[in-house]
PDB file of N, CA, C and O in Angstrom, chain B, residues numbered from 101:
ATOM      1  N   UNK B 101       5.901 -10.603 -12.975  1.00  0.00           N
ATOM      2  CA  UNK B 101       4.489 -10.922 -13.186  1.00  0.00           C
ATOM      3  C   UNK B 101       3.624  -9.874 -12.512  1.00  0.00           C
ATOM      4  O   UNK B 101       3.686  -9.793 -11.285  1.00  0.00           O
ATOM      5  N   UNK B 102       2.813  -9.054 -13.201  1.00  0.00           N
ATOM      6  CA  UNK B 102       1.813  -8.036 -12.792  1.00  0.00           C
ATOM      7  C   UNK B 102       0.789  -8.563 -12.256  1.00  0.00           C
ATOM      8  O   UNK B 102       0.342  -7.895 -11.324  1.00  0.00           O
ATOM      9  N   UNK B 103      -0.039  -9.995 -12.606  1.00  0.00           N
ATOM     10  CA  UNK B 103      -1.307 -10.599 -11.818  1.00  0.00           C
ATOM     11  C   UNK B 103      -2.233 -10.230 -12.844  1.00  0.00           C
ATOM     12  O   UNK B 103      -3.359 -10.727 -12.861  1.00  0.00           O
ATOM     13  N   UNK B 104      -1.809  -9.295 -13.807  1.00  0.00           N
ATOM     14  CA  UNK B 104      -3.281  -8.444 -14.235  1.00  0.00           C
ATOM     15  C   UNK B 104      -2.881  -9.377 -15.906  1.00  0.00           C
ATOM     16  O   UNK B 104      -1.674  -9.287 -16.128  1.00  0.00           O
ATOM     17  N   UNK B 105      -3.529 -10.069 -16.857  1.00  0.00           N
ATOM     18  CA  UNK B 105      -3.600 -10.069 -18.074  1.00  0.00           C
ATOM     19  C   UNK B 105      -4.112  -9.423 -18.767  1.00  0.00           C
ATOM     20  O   UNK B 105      -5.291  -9.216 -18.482  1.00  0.00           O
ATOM     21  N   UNK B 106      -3.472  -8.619 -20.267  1.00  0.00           N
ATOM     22  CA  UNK B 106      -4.155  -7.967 -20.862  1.00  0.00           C
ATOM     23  C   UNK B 106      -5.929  -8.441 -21.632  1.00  0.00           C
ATOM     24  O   UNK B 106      -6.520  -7.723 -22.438  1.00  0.00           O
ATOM     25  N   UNK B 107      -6.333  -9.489 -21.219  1.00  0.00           N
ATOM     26  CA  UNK B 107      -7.298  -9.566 -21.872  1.00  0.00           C
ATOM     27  C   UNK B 107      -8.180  -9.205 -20.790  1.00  0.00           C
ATOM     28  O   UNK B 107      -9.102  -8.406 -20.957  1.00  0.00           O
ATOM     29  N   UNK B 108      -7.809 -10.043 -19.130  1.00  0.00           N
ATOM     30  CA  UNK B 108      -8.645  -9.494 -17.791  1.00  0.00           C
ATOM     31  C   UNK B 108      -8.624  -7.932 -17.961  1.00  0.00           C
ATOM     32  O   UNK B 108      -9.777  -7.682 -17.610  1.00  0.00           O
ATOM     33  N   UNK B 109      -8.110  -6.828 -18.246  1.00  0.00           N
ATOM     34  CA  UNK B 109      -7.862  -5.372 -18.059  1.00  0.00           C
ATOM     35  C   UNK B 109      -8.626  -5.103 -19.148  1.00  0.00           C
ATOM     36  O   UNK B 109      -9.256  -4.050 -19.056  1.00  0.00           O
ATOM     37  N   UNK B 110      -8.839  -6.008 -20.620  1.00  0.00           N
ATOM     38  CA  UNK B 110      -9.614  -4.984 -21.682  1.00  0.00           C
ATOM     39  C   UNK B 110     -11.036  -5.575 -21.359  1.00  0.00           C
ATOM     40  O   UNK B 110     -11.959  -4.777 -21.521  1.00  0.00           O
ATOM     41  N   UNK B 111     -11.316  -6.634 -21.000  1.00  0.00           N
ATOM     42  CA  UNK B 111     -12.685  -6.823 -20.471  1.00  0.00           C
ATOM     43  C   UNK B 111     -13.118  -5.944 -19.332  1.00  0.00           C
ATOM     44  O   UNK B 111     -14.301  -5.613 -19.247  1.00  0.00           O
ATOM     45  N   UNK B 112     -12.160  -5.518 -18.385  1.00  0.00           N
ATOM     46  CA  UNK B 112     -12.885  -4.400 -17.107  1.00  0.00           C
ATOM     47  C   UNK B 112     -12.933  -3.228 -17.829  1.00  0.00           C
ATOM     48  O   UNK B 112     -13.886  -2.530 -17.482  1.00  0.00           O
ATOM     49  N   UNK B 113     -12.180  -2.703 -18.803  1.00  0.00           N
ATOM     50  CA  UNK B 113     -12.360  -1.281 -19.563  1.00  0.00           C
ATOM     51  C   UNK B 113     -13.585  -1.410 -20.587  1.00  0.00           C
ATOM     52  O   UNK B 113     -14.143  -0.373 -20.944  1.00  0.00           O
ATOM     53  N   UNK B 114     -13.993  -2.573 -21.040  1.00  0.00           N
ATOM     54  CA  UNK B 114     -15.483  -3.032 -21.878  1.00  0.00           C
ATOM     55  C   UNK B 114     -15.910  -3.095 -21.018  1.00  0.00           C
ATOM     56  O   UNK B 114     -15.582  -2.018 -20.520  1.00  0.00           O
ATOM     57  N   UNK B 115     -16.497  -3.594 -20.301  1.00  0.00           N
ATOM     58  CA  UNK B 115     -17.328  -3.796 -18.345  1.00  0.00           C
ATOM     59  C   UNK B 115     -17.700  -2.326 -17.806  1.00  0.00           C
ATOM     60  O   UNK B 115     -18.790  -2.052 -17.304  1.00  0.00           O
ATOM     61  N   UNK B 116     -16.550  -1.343 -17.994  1.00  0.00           N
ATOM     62  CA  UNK B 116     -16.685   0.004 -17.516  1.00  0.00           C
ATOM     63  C   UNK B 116     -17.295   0.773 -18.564  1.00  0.00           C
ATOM     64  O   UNK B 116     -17.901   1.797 -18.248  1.00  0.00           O
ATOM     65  N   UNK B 117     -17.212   0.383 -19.903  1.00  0.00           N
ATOM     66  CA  UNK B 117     -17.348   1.292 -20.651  1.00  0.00           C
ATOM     67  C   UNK B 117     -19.515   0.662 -21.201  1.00  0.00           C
ATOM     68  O   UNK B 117     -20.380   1.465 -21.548  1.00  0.00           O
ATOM     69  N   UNK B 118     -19.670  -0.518 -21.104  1.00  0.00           N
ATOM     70  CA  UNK B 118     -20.855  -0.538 -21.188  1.00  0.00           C
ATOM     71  C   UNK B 118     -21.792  -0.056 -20.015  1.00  0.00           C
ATOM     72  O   UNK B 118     -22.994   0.045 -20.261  1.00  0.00           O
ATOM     73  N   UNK B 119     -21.311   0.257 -18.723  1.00  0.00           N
ATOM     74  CA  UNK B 119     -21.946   0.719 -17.665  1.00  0.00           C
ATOM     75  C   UNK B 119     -22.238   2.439 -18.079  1.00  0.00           C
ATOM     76  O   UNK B 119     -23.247   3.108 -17.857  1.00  0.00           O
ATOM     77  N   UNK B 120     -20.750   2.897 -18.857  1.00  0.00           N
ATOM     78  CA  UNK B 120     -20.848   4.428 -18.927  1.00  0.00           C
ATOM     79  C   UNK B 120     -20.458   4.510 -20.416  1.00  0.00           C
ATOM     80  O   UNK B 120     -19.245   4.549 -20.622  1.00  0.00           O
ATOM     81  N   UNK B 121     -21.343   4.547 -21.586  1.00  0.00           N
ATOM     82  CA  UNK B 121     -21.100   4.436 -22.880  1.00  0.00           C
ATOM     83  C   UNK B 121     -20.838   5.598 -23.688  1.00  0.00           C
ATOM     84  O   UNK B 121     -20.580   5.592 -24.892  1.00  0.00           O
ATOM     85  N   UNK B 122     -20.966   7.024 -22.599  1.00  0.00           N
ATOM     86  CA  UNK B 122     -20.425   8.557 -23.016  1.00  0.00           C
ATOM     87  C   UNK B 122     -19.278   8.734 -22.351  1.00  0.00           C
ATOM     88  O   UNK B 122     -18.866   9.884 -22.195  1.00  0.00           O
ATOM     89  N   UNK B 123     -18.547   7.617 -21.834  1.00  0.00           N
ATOM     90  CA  UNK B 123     -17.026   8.621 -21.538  1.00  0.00           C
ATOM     91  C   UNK B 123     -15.894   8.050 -22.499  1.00  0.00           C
ATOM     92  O   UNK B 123     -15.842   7.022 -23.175  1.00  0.00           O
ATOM     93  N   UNK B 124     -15.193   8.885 -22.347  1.00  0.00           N
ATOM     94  CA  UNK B 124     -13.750   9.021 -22.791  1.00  0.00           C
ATOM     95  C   UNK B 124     -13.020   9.810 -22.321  1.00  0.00           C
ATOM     96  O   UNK B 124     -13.334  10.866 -21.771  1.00  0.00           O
ATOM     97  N   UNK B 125     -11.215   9.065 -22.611  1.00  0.00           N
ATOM     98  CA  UNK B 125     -10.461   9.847 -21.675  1.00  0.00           C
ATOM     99  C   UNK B 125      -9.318   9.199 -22.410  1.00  0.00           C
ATOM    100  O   UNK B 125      -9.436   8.321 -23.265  1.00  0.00           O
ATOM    101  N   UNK B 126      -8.055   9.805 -21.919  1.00  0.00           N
ATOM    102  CA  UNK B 126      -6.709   8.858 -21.864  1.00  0.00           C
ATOM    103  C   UNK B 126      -6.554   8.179 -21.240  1.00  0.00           C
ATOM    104  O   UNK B 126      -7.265   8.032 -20.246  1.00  0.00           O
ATOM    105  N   UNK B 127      -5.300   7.255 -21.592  1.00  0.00           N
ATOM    106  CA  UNK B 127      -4.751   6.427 -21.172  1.00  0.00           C
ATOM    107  C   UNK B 127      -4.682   6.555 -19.473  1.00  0.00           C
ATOM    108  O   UNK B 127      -4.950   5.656 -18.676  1.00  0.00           O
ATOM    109  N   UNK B 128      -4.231   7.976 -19.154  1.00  0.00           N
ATOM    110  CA  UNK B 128      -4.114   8.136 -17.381  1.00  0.00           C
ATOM    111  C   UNK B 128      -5.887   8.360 -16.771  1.00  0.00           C
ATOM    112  O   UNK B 128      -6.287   8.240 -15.613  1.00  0.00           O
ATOM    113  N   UNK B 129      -6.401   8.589 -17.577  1.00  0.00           N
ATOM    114  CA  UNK B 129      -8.106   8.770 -17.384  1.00  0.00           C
ATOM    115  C   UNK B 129      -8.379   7.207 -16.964  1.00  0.00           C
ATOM    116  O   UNK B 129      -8.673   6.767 -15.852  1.00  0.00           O
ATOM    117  N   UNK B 130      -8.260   6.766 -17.743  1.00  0.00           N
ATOM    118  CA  UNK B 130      -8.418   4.749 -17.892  1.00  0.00           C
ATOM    119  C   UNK B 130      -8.163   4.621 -16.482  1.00  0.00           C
ATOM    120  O   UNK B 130      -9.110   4.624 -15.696  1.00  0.00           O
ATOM    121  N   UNK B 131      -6.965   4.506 -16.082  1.00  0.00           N
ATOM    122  CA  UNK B 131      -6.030   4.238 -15.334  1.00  0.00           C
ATOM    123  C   UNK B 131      -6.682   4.720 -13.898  1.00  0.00           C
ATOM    124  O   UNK B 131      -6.806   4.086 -12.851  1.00  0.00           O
ATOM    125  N   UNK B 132      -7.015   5.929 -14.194  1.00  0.00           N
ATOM    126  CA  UNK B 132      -7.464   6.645 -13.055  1.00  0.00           C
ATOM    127  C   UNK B 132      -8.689   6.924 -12.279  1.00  0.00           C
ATOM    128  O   UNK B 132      -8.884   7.140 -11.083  1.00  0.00           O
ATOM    129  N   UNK B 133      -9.402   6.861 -13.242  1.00  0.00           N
ATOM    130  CA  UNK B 133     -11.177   6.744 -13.253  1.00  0.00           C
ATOM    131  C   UNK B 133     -11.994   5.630 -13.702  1.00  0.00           C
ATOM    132  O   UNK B 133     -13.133   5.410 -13.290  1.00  0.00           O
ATOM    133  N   UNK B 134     -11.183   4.729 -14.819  1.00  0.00           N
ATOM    134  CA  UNK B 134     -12.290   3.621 -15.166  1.00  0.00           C
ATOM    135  C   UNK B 134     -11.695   2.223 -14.388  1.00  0.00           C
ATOM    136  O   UNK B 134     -12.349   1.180 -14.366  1.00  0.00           O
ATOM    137  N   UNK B 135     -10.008   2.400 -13.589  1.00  0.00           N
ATOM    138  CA  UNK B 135      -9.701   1.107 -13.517  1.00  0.00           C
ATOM    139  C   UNK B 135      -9.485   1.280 -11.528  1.00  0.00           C
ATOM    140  O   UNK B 135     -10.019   0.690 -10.588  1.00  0.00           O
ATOM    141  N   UNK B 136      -8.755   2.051 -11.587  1.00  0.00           N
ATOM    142  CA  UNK B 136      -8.315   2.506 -10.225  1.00  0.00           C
ATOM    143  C   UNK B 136      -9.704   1.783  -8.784  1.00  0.00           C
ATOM    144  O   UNK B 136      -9.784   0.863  -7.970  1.00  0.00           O
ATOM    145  N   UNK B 137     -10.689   3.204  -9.371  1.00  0.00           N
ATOM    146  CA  UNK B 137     -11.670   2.981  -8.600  1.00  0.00           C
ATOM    147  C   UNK B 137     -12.526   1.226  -8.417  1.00  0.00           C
ATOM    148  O   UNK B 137     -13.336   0.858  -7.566  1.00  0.00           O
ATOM    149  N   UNK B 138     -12.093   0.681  -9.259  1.00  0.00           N
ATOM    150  CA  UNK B 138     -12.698  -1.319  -9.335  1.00  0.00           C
ATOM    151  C   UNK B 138     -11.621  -2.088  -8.516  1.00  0.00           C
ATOM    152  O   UNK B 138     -11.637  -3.265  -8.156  1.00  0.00           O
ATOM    153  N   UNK B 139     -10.711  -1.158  -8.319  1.00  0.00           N
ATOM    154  CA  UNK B 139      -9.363  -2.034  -7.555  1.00  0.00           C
ATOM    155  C   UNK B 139      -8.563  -2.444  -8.509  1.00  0.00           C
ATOM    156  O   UNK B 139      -7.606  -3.053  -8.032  1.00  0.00           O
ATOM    157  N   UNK B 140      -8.537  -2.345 -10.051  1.00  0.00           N
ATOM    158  CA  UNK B 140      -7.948  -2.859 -10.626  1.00  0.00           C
ATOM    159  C   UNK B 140      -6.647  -2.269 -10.989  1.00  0.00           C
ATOM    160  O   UNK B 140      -6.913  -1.493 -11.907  1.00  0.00           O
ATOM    161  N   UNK B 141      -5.209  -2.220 -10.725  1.00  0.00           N
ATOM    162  CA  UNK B 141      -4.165  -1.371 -10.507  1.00  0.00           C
ATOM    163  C   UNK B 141      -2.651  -2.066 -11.723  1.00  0.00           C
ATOM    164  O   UNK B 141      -1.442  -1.876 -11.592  1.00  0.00           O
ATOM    165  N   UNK B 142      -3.408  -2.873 -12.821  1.00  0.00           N
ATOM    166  CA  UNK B 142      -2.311  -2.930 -13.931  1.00  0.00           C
ATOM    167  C   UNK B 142      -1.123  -1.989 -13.878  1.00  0.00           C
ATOM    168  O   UNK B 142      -1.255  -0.928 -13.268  1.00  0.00           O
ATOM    169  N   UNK B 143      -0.018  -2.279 -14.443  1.00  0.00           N
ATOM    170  CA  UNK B 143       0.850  -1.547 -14.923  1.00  0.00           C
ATOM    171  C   UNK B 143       0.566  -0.950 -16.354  1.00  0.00           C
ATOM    172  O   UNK B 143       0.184  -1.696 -17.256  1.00  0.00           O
ATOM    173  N   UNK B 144       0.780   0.584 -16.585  1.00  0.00           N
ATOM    174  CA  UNK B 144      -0.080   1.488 -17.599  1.00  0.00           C
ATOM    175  C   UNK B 144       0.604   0.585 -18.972  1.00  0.00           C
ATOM    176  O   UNK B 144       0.065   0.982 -20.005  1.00  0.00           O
ATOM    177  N   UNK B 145       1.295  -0.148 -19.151  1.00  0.00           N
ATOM    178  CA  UNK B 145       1.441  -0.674 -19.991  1.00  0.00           C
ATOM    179  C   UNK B 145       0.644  -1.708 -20.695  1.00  0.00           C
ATOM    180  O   UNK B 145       0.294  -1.669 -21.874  1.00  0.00           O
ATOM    181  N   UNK B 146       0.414  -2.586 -19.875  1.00  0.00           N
ATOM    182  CA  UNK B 146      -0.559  -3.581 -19.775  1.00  0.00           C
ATOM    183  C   UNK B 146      -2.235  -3.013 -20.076  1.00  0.00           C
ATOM    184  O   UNK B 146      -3.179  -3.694 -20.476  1.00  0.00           O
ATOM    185  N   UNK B 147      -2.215  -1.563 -19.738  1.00  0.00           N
ATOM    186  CA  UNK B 147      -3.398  -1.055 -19.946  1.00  0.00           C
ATOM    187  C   UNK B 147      -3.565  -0.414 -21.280  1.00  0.00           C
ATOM    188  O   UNK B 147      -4.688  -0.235 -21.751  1.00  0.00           O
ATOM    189  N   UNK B 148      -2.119   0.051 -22.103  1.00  0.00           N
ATOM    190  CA  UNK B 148      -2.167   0.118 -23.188  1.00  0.00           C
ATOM    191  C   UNK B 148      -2.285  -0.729 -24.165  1.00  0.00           C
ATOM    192  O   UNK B 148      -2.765  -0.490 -25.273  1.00  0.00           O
ATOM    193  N   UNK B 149      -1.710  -2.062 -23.654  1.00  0.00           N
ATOM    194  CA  UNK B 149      -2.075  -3.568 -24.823  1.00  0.00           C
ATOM    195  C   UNK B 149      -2.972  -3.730 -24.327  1.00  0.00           C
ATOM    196  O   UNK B 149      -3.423  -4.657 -24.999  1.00  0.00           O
ATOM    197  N   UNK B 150      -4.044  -3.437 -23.206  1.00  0.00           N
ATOM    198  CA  UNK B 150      -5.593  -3.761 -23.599  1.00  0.00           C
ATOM    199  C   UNK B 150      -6.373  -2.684 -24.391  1.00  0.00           C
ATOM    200  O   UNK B 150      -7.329  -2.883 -25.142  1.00  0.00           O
ATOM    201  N   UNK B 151      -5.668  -1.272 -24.021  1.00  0.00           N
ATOM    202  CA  UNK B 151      -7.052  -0.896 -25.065  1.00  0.00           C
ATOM    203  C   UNK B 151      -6.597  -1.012 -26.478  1.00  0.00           C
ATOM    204  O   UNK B 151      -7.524  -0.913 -27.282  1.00  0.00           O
ATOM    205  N   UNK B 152      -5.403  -1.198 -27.002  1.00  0.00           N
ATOM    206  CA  UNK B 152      -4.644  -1.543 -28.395  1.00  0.00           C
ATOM    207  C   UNK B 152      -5.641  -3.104 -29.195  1.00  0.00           C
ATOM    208  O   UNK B 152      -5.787  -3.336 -30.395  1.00  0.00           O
ATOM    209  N   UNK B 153      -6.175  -3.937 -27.971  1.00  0.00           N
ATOM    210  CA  UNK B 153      -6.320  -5.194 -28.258  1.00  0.00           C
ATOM    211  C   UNK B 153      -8.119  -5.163 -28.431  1.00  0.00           C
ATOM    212  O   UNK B 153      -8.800  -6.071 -28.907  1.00  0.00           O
ATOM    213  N   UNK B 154      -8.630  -3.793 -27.872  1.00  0.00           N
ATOM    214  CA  UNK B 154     -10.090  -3.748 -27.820  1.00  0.00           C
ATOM    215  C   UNK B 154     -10.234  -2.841 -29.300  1.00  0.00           C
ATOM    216  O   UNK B 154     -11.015  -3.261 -30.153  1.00  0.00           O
ATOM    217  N   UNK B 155      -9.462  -1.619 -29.542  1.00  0.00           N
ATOM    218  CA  UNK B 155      -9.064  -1.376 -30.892  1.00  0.00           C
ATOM    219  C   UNK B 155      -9.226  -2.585 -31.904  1.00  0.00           C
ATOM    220  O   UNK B 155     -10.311  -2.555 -32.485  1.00  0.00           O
ATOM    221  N   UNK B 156      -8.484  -3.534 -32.216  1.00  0.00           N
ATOM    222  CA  UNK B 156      -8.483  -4.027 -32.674  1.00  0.00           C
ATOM    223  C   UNK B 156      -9.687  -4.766 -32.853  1.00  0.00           C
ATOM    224  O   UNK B 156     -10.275  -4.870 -33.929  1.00  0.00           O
ATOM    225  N   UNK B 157     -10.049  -5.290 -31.749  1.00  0.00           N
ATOM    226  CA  UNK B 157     -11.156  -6.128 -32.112  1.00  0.00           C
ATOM    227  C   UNK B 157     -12.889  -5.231 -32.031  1.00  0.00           C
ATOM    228  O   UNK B 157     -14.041  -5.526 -31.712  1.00  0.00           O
ATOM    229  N   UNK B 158     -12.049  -3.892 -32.599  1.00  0.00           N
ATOM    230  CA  UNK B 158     -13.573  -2.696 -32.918  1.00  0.00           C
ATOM    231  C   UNK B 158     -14.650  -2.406 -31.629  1.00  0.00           C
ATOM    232  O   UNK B 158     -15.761  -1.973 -31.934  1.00  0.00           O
ATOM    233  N   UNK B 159     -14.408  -2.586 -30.519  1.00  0.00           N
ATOM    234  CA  UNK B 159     -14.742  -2.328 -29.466  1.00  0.00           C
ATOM    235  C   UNK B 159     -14.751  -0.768 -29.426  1.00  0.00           C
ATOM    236  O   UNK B 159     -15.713  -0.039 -29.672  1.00  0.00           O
ATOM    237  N   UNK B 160     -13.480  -0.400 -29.065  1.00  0.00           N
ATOM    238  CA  UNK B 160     -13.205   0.970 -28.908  1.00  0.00           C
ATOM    239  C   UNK B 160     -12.598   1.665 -29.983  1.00  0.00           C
ATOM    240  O   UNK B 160     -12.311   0.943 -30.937  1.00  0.00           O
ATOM    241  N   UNK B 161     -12.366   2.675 -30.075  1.00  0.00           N
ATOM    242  CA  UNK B 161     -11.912   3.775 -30.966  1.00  0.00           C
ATOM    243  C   UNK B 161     -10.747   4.732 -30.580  1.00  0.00           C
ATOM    244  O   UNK B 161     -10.858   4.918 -29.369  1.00  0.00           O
ATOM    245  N   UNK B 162      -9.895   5.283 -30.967  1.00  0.00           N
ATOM    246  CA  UNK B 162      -9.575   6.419 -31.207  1.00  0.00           C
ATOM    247  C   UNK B 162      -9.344   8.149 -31.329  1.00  0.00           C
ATOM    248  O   UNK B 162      -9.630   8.734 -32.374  1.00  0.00           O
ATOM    249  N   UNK B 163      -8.936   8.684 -30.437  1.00  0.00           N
ATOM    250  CA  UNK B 163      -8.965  10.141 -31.230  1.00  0.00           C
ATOM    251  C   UNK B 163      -8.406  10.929 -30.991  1.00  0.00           C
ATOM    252  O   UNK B 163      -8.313  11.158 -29.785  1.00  0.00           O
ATOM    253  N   UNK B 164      -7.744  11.766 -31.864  1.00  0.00           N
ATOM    254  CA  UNK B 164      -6.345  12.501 -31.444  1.00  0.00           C
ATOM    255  C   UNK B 164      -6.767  14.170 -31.046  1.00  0.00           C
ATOM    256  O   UNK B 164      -7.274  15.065 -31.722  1.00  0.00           O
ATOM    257  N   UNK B 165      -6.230  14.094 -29.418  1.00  0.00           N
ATOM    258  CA  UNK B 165      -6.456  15.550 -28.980  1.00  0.00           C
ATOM    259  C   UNK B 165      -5.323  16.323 -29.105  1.00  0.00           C
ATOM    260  O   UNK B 165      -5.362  17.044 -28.108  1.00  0.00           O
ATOM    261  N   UNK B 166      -4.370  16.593 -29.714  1.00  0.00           N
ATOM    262  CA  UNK B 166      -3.230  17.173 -30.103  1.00  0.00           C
ATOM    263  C   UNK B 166      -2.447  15.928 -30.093  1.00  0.00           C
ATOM    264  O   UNK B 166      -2.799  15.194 -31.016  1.00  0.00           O
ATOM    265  N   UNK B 167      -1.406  15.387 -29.290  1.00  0.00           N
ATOM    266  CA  UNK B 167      -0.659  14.459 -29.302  1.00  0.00           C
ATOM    267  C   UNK B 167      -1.061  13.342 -28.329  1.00  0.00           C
ATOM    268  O   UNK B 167      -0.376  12.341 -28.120  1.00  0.00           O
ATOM    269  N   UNK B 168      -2.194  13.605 -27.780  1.00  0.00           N
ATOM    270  CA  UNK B 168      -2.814  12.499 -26.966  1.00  0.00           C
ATOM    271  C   UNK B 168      -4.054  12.043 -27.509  1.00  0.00           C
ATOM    272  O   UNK B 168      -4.772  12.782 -28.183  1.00  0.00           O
ATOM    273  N   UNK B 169      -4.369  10.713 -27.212  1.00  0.00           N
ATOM    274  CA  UNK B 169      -4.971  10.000 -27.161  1.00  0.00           C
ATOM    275  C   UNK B 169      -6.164   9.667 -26.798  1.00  0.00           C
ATOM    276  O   UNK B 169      -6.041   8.901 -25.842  1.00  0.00           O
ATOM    277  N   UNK B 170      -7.430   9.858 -27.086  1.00  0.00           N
ATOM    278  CA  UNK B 170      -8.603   9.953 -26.115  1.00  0.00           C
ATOM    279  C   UNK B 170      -9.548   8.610 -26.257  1.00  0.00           C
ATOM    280  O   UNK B 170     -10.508   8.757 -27.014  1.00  0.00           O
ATOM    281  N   UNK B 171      -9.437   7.595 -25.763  1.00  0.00           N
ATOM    282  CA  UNK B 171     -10.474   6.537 -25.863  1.00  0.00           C
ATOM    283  C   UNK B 171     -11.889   6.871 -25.519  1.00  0.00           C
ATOM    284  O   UNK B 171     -12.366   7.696 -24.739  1.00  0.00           O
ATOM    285  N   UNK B 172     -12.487   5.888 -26.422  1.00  0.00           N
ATOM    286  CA  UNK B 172     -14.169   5.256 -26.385  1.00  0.00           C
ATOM    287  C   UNK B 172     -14.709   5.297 -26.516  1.00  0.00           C
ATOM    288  O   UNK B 172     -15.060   6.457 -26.730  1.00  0.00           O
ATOM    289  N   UNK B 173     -15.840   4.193 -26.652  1.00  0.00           N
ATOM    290  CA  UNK B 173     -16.482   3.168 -27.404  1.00  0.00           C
ATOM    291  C   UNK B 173     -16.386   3.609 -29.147  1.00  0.00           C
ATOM    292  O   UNK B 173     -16.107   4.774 -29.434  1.00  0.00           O
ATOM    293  N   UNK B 174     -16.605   2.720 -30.093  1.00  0.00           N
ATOM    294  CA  UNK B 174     -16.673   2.764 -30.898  1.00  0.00           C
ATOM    295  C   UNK B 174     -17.615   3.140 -31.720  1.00  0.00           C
ATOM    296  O   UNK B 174     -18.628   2.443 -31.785  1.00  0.00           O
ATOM    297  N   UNK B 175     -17.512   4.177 -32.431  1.00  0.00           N
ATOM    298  CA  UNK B 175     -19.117   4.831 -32.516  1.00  0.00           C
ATOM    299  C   UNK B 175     -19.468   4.355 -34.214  1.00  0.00           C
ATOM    300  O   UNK B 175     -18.626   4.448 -35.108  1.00  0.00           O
ATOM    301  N   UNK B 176     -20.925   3.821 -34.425  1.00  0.00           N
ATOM    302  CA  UNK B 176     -21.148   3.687 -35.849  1.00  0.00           C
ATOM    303  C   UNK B 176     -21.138   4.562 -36.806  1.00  0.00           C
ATOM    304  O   UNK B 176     -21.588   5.707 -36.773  1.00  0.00           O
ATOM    305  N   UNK B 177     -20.444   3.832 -37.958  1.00  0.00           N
ATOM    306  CA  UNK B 177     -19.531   4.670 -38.944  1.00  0.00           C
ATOM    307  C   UNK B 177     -21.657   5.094 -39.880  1.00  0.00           C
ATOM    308  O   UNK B 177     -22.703   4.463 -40.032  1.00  0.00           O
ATOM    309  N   UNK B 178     -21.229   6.220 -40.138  1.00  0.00           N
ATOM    310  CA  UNK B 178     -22.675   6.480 -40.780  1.00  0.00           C
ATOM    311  C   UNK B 178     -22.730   5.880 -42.268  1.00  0.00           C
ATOM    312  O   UNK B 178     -23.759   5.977 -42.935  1.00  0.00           O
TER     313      UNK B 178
END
């Protein structure tokens, strides 16, 4: 048991991301800069089924920097 649920971890990455609505980063960015510093210390897994689960529910977005991954926010489709 990690303590952390993926829905508690995608609400602090929505929480972080409406405070700062121009960043993005990876998965170790998340981890490192949007979660770390709140005290919040998930296992990076758990941090991947939250932002997979904020994806989904059109929160966040997508975008491929060669083979990585760059989250956030979801920007309106024109």
């Amino acid at each position: 048991m990690t303590g952390y649920s993926v829905r508690a971890v995608a609400d602090a990455i929505a929480c972080f991301l409406a405070e700062h609505p121009a960043c993005a980063d990876t998965i170790e960015g998340v981890e490192l800069w949007w979660l770390n510093p709140r005290g919040i210390t998930p296992p990076r897994e758990v941090i991947a089924r939250a932002l997979e689960l904020l994806e989904v529910e059109r929160v966040i977005e997508h975008r491929l920097i060669g083979p990585r991954k760059l989250w956030r926010l979801r920007r309106a489709k024109d």
